[in-house]
C-alpha positions as a Markdown table, in Angstrom:
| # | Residue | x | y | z |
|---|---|---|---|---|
| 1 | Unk | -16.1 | 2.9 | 14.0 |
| 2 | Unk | -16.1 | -0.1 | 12.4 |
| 3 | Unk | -18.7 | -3.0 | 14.1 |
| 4 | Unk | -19.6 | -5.2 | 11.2 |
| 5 | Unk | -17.0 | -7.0 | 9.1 |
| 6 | Unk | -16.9 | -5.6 | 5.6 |
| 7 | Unk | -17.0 | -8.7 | 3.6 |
| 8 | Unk | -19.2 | -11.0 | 5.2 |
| 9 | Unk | -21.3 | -8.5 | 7.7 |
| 10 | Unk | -20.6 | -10.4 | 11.3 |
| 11 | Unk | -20.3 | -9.1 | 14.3 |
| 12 | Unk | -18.1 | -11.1 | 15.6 |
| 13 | Unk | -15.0 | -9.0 | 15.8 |
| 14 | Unk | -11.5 | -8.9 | 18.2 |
| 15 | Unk | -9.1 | -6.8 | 18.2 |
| 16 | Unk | -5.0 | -7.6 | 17.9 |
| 17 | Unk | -3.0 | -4.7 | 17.6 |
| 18 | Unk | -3.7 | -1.1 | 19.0 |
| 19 | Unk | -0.8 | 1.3 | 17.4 |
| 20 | Unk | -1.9 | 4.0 | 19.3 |
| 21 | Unk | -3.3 | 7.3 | 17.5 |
| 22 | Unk | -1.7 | 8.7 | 14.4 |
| 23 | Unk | -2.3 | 11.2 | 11.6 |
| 24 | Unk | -3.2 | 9.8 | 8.6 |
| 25 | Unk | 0.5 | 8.8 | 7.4 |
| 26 | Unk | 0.3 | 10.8 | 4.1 |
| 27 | Unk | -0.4 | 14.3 | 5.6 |
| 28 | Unk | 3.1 | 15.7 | 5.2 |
| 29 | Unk | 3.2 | 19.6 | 6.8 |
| 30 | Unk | 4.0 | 22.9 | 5.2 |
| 31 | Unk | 5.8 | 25.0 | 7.9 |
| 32 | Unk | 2.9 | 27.1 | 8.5 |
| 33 | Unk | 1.0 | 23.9 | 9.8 |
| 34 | Unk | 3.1 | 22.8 | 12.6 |
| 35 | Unk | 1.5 | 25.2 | 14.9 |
| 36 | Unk | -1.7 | 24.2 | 13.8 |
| 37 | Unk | -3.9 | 21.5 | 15.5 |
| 38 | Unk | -3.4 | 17.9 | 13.8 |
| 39 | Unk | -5.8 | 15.0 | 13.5 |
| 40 | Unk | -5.1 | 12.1 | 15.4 |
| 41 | Unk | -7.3 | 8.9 | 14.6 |
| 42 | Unk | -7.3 | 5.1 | 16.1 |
| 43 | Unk | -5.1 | 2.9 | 14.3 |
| 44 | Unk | -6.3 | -0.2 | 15.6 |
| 45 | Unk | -6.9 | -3.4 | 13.8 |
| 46 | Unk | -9.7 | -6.0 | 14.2 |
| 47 | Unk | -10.0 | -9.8 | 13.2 |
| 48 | Unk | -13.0 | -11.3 | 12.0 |
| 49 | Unk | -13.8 | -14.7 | 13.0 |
| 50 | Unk | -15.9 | -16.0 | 10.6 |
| 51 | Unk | -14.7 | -15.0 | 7.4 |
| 52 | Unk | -10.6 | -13.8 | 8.6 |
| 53 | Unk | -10.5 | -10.4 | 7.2 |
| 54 | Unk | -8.5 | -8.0 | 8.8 |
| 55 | Unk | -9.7 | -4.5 | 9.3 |
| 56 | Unk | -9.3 | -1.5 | 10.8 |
| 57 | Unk | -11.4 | -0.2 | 13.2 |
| 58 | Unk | -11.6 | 3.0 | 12.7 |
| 59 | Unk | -12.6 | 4.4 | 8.7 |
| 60 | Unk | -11.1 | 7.9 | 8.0 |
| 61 | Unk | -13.0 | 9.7 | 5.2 |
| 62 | Unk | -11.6 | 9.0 | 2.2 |
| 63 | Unk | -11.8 | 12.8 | 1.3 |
| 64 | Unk | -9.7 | 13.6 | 4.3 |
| 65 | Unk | -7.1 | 11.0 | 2.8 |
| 66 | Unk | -7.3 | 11.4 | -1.0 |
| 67 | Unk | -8.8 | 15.2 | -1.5 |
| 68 | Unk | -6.2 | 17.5 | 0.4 |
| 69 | Unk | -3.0 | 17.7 | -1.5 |
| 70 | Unk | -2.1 | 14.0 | -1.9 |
| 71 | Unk | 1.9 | 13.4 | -2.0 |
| 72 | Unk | 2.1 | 9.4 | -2.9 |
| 73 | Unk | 3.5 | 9.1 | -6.4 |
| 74 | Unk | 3.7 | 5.1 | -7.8 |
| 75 | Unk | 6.8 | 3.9 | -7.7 |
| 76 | Unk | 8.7 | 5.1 | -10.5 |
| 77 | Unk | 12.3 | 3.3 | -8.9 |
| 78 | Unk | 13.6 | 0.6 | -11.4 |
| 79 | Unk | 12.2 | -2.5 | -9.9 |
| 80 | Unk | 9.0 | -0.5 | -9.3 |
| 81 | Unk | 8.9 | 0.1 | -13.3 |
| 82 | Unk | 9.9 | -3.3 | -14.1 |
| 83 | Unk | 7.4 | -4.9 | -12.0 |
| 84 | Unk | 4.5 | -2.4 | -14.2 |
| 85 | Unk | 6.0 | -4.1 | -16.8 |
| 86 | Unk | 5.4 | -7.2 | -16.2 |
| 87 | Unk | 2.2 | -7.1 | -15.2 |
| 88 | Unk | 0.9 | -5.4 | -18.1 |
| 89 | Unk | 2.6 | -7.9 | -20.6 |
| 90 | Unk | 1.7 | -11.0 | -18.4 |
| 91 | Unk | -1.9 | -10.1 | -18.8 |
| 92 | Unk | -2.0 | -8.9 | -21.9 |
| 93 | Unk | -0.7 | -12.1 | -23.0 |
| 94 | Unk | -2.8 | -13.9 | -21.1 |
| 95 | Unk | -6.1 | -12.7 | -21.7 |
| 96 | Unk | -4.8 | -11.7 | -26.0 |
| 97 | Unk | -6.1 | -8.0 | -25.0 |
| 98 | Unk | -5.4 | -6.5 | -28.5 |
| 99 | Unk | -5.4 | -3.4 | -30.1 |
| 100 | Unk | -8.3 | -0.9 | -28.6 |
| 101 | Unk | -9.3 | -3.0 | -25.9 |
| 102 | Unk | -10.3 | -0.8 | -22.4 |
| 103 | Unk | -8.1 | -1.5 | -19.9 |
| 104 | Unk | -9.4 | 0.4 | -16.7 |
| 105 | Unk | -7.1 | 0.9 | -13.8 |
| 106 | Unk | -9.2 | 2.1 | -10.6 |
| 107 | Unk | -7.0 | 4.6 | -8.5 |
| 108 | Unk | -4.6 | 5.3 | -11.4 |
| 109 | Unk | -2.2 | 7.4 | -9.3 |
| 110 | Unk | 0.4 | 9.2 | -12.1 |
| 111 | Unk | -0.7 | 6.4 | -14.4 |
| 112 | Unk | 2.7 | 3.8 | -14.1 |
| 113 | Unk | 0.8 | 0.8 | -14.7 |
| 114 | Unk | -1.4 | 2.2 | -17.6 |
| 115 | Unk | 1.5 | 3.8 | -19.1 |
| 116 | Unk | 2.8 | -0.3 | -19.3 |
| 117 | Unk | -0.7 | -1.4 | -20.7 |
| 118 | Unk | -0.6 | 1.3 | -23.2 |
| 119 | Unk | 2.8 | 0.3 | -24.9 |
| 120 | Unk | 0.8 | -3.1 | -25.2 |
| 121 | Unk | -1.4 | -1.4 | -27.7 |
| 122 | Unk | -4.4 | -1.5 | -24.9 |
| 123 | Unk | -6.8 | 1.5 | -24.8 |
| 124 | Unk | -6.3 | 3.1 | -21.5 |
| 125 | Unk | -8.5 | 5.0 | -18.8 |
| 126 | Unk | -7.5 | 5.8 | -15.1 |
| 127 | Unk | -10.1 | 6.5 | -12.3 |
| 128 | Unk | -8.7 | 8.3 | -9.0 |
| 129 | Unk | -9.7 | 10.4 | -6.5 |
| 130 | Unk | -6.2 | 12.4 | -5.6 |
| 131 | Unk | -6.7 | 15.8 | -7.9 |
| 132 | Unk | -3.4 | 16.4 | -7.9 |
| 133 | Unk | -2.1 | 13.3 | -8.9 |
| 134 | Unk | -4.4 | 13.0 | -11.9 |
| 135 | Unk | -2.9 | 16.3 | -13.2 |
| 136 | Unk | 0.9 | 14.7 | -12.9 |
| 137 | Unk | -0.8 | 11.8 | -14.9 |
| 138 | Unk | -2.8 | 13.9 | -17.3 |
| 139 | Unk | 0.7 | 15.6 | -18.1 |
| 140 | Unk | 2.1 | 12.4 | -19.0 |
| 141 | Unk | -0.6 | 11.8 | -21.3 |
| 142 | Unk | -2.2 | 9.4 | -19.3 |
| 143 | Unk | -7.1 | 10.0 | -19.4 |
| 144 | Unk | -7.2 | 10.2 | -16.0 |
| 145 | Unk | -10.8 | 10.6 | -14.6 |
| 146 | Unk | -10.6 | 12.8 | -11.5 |
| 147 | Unk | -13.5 | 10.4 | -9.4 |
| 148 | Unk | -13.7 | 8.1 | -6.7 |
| 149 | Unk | -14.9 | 4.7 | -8.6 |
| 150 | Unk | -18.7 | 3.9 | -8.0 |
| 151 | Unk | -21.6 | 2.7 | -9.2 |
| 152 | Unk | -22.3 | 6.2 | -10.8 |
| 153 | Unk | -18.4 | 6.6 | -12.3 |
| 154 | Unk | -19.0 | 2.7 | -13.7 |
| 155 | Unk | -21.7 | 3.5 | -15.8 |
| 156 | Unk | -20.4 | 6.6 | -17.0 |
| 157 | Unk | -17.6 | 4.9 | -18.4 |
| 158 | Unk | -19.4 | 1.8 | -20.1 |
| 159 | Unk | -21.5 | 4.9 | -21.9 |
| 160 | Unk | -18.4 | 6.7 | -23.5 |
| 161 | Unk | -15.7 | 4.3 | -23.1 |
| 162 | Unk | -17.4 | 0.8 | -23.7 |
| 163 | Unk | -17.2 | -2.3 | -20.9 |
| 164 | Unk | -13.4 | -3.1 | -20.0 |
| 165 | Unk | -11.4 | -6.1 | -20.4 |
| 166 | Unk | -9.4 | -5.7 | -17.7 |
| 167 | Unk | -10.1 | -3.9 | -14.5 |
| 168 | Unk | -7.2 | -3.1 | -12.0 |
| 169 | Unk | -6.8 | -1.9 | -8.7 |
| 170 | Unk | -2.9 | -2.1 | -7.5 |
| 171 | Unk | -2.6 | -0.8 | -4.1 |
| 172 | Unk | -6.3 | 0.1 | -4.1 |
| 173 | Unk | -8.5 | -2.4 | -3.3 |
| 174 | Unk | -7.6 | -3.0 | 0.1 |
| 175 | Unk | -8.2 | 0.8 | 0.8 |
| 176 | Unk | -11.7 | 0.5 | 0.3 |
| 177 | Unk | -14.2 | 1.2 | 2.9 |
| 178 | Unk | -17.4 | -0.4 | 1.0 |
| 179 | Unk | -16.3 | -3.2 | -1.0 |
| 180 | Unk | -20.1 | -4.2 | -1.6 |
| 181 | Unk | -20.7 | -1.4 | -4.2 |
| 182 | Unk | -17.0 | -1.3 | -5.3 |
| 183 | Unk | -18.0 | -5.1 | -6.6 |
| 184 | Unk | -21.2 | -3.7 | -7.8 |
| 185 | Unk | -19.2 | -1.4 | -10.1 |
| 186 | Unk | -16.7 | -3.6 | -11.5 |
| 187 | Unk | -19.9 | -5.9 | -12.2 |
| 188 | Unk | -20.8 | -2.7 | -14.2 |
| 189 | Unk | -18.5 | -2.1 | -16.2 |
| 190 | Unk | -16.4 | -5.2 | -16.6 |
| 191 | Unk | -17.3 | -6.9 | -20.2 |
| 192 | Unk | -18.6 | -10.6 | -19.9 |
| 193 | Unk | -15.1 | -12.6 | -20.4 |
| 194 | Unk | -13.3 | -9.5 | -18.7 |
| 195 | Unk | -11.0 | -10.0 | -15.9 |
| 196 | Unk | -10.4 | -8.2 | -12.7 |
| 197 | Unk | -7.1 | -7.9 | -11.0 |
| 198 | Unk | -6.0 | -6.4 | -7.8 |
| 199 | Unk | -2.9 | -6.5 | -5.8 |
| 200 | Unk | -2.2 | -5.8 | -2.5 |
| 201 | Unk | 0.4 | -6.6 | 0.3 |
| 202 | Unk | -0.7 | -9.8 | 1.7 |
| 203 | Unk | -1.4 | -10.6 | 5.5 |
| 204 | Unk | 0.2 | -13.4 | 5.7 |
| 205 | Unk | 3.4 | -11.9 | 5.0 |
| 206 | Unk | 2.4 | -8.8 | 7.8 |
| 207 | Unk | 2.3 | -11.4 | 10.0 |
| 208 | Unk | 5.1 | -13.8 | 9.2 |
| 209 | Unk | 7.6 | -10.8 | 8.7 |
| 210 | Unk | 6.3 | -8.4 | 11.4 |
| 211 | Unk | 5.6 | -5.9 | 9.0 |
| 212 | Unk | 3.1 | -3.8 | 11.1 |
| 213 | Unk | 4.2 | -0.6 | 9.3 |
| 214 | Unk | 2.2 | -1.7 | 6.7 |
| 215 | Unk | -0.9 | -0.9 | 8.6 |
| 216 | Unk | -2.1 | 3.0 | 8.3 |
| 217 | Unk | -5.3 | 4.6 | 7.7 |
| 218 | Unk | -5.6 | 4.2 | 4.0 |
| 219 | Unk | -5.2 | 0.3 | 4.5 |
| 220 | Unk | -8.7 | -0.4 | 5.3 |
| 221 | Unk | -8.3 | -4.2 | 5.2 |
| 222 | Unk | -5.7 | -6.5 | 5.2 |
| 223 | Unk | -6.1 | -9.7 | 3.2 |
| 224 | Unk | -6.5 | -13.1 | 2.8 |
| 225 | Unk | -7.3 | -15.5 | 0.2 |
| 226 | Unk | -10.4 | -16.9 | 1.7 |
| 227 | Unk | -12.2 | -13.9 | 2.4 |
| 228 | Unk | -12.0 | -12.7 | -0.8 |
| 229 | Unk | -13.6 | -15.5 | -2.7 |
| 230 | Unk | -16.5 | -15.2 | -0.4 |
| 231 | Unk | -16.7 | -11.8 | -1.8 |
| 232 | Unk | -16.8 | -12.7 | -5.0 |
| 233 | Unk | -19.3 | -15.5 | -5.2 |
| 234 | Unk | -21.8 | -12.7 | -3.7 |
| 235 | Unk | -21.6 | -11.2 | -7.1 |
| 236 | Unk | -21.7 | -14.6 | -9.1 |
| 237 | Unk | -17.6 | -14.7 | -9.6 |
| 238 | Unk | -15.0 | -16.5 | -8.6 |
| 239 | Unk | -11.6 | -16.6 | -7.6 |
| 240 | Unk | -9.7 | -18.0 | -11.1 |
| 241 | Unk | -6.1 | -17.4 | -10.0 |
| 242 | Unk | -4.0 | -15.5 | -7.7 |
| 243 | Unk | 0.0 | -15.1 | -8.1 |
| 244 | Unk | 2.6 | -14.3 | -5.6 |
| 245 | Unk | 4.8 | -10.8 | -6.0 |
| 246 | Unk | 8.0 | -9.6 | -3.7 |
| 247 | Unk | 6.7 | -6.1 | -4.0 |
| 248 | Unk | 5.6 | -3.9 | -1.1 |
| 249 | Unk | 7.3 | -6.4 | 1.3 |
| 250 | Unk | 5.5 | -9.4 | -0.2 |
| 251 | Unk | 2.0 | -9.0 | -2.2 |
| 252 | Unk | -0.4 | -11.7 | -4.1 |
| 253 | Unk | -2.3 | -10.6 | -7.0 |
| 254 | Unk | -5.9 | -11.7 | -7.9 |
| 255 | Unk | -7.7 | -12.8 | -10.2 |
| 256 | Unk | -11.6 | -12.5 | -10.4 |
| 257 | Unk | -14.1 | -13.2 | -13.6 |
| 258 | Unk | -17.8 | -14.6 | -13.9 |
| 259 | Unk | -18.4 | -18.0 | -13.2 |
| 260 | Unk | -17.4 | -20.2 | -15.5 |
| 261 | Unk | -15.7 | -17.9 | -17.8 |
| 262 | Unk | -11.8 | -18.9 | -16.8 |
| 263 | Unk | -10.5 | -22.3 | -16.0 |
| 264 | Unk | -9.9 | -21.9 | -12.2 |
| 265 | Unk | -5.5 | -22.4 | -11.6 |
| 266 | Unk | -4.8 | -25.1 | -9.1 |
| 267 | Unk | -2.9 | -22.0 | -7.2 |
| 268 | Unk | -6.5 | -21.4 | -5.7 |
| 269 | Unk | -6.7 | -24.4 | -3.9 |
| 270 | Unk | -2.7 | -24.1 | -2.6 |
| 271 | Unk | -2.9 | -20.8 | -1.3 |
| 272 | Unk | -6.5 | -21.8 | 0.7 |
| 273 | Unk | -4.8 | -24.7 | 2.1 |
| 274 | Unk | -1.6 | -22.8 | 3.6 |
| 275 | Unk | -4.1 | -20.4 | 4.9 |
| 276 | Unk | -5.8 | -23.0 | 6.7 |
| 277 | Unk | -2.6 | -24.7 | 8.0 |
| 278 | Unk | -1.1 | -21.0 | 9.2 |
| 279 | Unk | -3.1 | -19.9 | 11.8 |
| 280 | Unk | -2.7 | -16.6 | 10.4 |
| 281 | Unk | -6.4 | -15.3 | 11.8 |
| 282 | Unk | -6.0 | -17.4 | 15.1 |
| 283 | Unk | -6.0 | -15.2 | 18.1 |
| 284 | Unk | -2.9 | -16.8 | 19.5 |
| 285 | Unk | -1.1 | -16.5 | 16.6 |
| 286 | Unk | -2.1 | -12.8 | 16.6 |
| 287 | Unk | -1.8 | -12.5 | 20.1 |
| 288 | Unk | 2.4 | -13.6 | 19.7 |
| 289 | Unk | 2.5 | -10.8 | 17.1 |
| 290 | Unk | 1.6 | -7.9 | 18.9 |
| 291 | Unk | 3.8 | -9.1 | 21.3 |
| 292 | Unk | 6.5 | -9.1 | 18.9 |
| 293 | Unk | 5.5 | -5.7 | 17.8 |
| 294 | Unk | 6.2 | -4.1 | 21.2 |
| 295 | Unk | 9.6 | -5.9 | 21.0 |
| 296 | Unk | 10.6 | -4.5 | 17.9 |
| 297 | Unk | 9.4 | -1.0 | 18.9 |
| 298 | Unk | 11.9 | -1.3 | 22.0 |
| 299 | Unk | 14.6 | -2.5 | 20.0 |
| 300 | Unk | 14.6 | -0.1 | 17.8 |
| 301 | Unk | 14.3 | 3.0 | 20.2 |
| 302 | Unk | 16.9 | 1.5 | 21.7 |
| 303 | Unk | 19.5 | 1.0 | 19.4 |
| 304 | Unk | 18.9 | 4.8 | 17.9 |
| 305 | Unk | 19.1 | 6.3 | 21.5 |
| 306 | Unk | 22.6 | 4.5 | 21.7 |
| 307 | Unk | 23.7 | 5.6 | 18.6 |
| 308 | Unk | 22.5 | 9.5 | 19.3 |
| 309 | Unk | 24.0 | 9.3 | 23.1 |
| 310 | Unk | 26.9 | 7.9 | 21.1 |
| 311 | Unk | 27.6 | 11.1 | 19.3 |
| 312 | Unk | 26.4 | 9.2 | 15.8 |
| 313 | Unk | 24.1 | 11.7 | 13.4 |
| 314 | Unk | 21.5 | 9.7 | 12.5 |
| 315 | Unk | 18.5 | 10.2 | 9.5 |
| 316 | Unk | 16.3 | 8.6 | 7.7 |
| 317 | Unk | 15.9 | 7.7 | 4.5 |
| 318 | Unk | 12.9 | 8.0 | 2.1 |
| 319 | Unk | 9.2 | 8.9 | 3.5 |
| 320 | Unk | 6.8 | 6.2 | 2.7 |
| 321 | Unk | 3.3 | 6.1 | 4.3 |
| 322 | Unk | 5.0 | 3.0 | 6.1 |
| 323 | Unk | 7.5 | 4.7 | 7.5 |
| 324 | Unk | 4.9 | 7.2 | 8.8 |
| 325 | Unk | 3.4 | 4.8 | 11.1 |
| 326 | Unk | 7.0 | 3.4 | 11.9 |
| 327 | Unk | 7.9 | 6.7 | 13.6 |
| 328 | Unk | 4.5 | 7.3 | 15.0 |
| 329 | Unk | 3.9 | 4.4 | 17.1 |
| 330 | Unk | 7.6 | 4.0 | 17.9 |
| 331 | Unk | 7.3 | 8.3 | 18.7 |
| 332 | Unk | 11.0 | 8.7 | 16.6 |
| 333 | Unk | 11.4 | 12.5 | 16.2 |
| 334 | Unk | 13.7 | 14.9 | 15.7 |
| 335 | Unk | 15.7 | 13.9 | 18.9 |
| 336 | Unk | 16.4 | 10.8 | 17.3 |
| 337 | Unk | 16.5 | 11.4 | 13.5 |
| 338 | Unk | 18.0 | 15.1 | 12.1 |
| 339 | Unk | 15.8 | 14.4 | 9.3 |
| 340 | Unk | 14.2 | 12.3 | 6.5 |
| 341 | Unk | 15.5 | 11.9 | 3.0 |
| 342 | Unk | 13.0 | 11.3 | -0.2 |
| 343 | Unk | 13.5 | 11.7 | -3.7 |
| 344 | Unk | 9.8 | 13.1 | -4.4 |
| 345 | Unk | 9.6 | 16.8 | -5.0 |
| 346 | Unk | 6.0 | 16.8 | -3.7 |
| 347 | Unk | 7.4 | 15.7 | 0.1 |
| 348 | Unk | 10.5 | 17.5 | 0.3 |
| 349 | Unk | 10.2 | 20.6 | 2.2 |
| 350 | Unk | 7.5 | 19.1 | 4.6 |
| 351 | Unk | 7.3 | 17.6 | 7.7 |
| 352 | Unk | 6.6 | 14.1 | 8.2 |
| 353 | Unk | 3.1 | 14.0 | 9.8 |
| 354 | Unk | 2.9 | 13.5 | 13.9 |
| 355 | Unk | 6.4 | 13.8 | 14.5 |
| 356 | Unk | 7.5 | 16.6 | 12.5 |
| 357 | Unk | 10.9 | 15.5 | 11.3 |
| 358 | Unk | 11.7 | 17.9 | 7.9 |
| 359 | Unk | 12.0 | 16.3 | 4.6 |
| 360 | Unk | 15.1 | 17.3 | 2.7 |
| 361 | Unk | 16.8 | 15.5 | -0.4 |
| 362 | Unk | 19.0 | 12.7 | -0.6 |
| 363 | Unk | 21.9 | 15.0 | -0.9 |
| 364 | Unk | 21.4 | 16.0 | 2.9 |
| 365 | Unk | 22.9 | 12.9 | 3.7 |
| 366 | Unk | 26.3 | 14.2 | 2.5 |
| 367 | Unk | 26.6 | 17.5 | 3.2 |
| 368 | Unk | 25.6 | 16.5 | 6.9 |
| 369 | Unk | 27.7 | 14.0 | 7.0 |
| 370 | Unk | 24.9 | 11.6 | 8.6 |
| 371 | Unk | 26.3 | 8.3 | 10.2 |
| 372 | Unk | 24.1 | 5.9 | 9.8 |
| 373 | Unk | 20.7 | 5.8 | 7.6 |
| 374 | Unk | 17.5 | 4.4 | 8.8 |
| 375 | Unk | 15.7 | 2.6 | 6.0 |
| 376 | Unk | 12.2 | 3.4 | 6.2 |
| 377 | Unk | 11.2 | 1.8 | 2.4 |
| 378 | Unk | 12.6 | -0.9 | 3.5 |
| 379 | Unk | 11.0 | -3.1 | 1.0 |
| 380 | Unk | 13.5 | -1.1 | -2.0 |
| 381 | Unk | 16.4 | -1.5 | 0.4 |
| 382 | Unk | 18.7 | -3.1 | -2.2 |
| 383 | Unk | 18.0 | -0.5 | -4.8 |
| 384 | Unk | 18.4 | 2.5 | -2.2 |
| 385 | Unk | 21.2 | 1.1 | -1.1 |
| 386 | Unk | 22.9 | 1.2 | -4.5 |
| 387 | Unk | 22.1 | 4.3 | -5.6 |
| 388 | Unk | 23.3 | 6.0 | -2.4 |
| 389 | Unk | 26.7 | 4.8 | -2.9 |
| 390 | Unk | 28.5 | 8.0 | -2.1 |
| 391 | Unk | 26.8 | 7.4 | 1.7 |
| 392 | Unk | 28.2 | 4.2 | 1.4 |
| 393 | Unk | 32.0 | 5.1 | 0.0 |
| 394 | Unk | 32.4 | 7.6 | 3.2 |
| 395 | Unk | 31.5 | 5.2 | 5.6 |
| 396 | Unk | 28.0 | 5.6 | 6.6 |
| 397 | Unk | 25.7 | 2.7 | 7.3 |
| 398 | Unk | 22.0 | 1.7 | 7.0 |
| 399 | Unk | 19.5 | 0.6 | 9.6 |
| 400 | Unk | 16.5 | -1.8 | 8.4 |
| 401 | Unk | 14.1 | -1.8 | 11.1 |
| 402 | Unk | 11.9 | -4.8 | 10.0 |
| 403 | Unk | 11.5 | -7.8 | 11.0 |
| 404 | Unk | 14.7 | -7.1 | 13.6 |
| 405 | Unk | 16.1 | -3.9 | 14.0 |
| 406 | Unk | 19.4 | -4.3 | 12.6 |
| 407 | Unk | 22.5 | -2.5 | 10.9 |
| 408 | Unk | 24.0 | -3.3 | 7.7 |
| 409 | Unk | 27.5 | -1.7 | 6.6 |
C-alpha cells in the first residue's frame, strides 16, 4: 500500500477515485485458467497535496505484471509508426546524435521506437523486463537486454556499451514504483550533455476528458509537470522542455538534462502556469470527476443493455489494457458483448481478464454479423474505423465510450 508520495515522500495523501478491484488489465486467460482463482488488486488512486502527483494506492509487483507471459506489443498501427518516427528524427535533429551514438530506450517493448532511432544512424540498445517481448524484438534485430532497469543494469551498460546520449522511456516512466533509483540510473548512465526523454499520457487530459480507463495497475502515477521538476532537481537536473502529443488520448513528452547543459524552452514556464490555473490536483475538481465517472459508467451500461434487450449483437473491438479497466469497473461481460476483437496474435484466443469475454479476430465481426462495435482503443478510433470498412459497408456501427458514451454511424 502505498503511504508516502513517491516523488516528494509526504504523507499527506487523499484519495479520488476508487475503481473497485481488478486483475491486472494485461492478464489475458488461456481456457484452462478460467476455472482457476484470479487476482484481484485495489485500483484506487491517491492525490498528493504537496507536490500533485497522482498515484495509485496499491503497487502490484512488477514481476506479477511484466514476468508472466506479457501480451502488450507497441503500436505498430500507422499513426502509431509515424508518431516513432517523428520522435526519433525530432531528436536526433535536435540534439545532432550522429553516427554510433547510444541511444538507450528503457522498456523497449518489440523495439518500435529504436527501430526509428536506428534508421537515424544511432547505435541502439533496449532494456525491458517482458521475456517475451524481448524475443519478438531480438527477432527483429532489435539488442534487447532482458532486465528491469537499475542501478545495477546502468552500470553494466556504461561498461560495454559506453554512456548514452539519449535515454527514453515512452509509456514507462509513469509505471515505475521507485522513481528515486530509476533517476539514480539514468544519472548513471546518461553522458554529461545527454538528454532524457519520457512520454506519458498526461493527467490533465485524464481529467479534462474523463479518461479514467487510463488508470490500471501498471500506471503507477499519473502526471504533472510540476512534480516532475521537483524530481529532477533532487538529482541536479532540470526540466529543459516538454512538448505536447495526441497519442494515447493526449500525452506530453519530457525533457530532462544536467543543470545548465540545455537552454530551458519557454514551454516550461507555460505548461506550470496552466497547471496552476486548472485545478487539476484540487479536491473539488477531483471530487466532480469521480462523479462524472459514475455517470459515464451508468450511461454506458445503459445504452448496451438497450441495444442487447433490443435484439442488437453487440462486440468490442480491440483489447487494450484500457479497455480492461473499462469493462471491469463498468462489470461488461459476455451478457453484454459476444466478444472482443484485436489484431495481436498474442491476445487472440484468450479471455479478457476479470470478465472473461474471448478474444477473436477482426474478422469475427463479419461472419457474426455484429451490430454495433464498441471502441475500446478509442484513442486510434479514426484509424480502426477505416480499416474496418467492410463493418461499416453492411451497416454496423461503432460505440466510443469516452468522454460520453455515444454511437457514431
Amino acid at each position: 500500500m502505498t503511504t508516502r508520495c513517491r516523488i516528494c515522500g509526504s504523507n499527506n495523501l487523499f484519495e479520488f477515485l476508487d475503481l473497485g478491484f481488478t486483475p491486472p488489465a494485461d492478464q489475458f486467460l488461456r481456457e484452462d485458467q478460467l476455472r482457476q482463482p484470479e487476482t484481484h488488486y485495489p485500483l484506487t488512486v491517491l492525490m498528493c497535496e504537496e507536490c500533485s502527483l497522482a498515484q495509485l494506492s496499491y503497487v502490484v509487483p512488477g514481476e506479477v505484471l511484466y514476468r508472466r507471459d506479457y501480451p502488450y506489443e507497441s503500436s505498430i498501427t500507422e499513426s502509431g509508426q509515424l508518431h516513432w518516427d517523428e520522435f526519433a528524427e525530432t531528436v536526433c535533429k535536435r540534439y545532432s546524435i550522429s553516427e554510433g551514438d547510444l541511444v538507450v530506450d528503457i522498456g523497449s517493448n518489440v523495439g518500435v521506437l529504436l527501430g526509428s532511432f536506428a534508421k537515424q544512424g544511432a547505435n541502439i540498445l533496449g532494456i525491458d523486463p517482458a521475456s517475451n517481448i524481448v524475443r519478438i524484438a531480438e527477432k527483429r534485430g532489435i539488442e534487447t537486454w532482458d532486465e528491469f532497469f537499475s542501478l545495477r543494469v546502468a552500470e553494466k551498460a556504461v561498461r560495454e556499451k559506453g554512456n548514452a546520449s539519449v535515454i527514453t522511456a515512452t509509456n514507462v516512466f509513469a509505471h515505475v514504483d521507485d522513481l528515486k533509483s530509476f533517476m539514480q540510473a539514468v544519472d548513471i548512465l546518461l553522458s554529461k550533455n545527454g538528454i532524457f526523454i519520457f512520454e506519458a499520457p498526461y493527467f490533465g487530459n485524464l481529467i479534462n476528458f474523463l479518461e479514467y480507463d487510463t488508470i490500471y495497475h501498471e500506471h503507477l502515477s499519473y502526471l504533472l509537470l510540476k512534480p516532475i521538476i521537483k524530481l529532477a532537481s533532487q538529482f541536479g537536473m532540470e526540466v529543459s522542455d516538454v512538448l505536447e502529443r495526441d497519442i494515447h488520448g493526449g500525452s506530453f513528452r519530457v525533457f530532462i538534462s544536467r543543470i545548465g547543459e540545455h537552454k530551458i524552452n519557454e514551454r516550461v514556464q507555460k505548461f506550470l502556469r496552466r497547471e496552476n490555473n486548472s485545478k487539476w490536483s484540487c479536491p473539488a475538481t477531483l471530487k466532480e470527476f469521480s462523479k462524472k465517472v459514475n455517470r459515464n459508467r451508468d450511461e454506458l451500461t445503459s445504452m448496451l443493455n438497450s441495444l442487447k434487450s433490443s435484439g442488437k449483437k453487440v462486440a468490442a473491438v480491440s483489447a487494450p489494457a484500457k479497455g480492461m479497466t473499462l469493462l471491469n469497473y463498468c462489470r461488461i461481460g459476455p451478457e453484454s458483448l459476444n466478444f472482443v476483437t484485436e489484431k495481436s496474435t498474442l491476445k487472440i484466443g484468450r479471455y479478457c481478464p476479470g470478465v472473461h469475454i474471448p478474444v477473436l479476430d477482426d474478422d469475427a465481426l463479419i461472419s457474426n454479423q455484429i451490430d454495433y462495435a464498441l471502441l475500446l482503443a478509442w484513442n486510434f478510433s479514426e484509424e480502426i474505423m477505416n480499416n474496418l470498412k467492410q463493418f461499416r459497408e453492411r451497416g454496423g456501427k461503432f460505440i466510443i465510450p469516452i468522454p460520453q458514451p455515444r454511437i457514431l454511424t
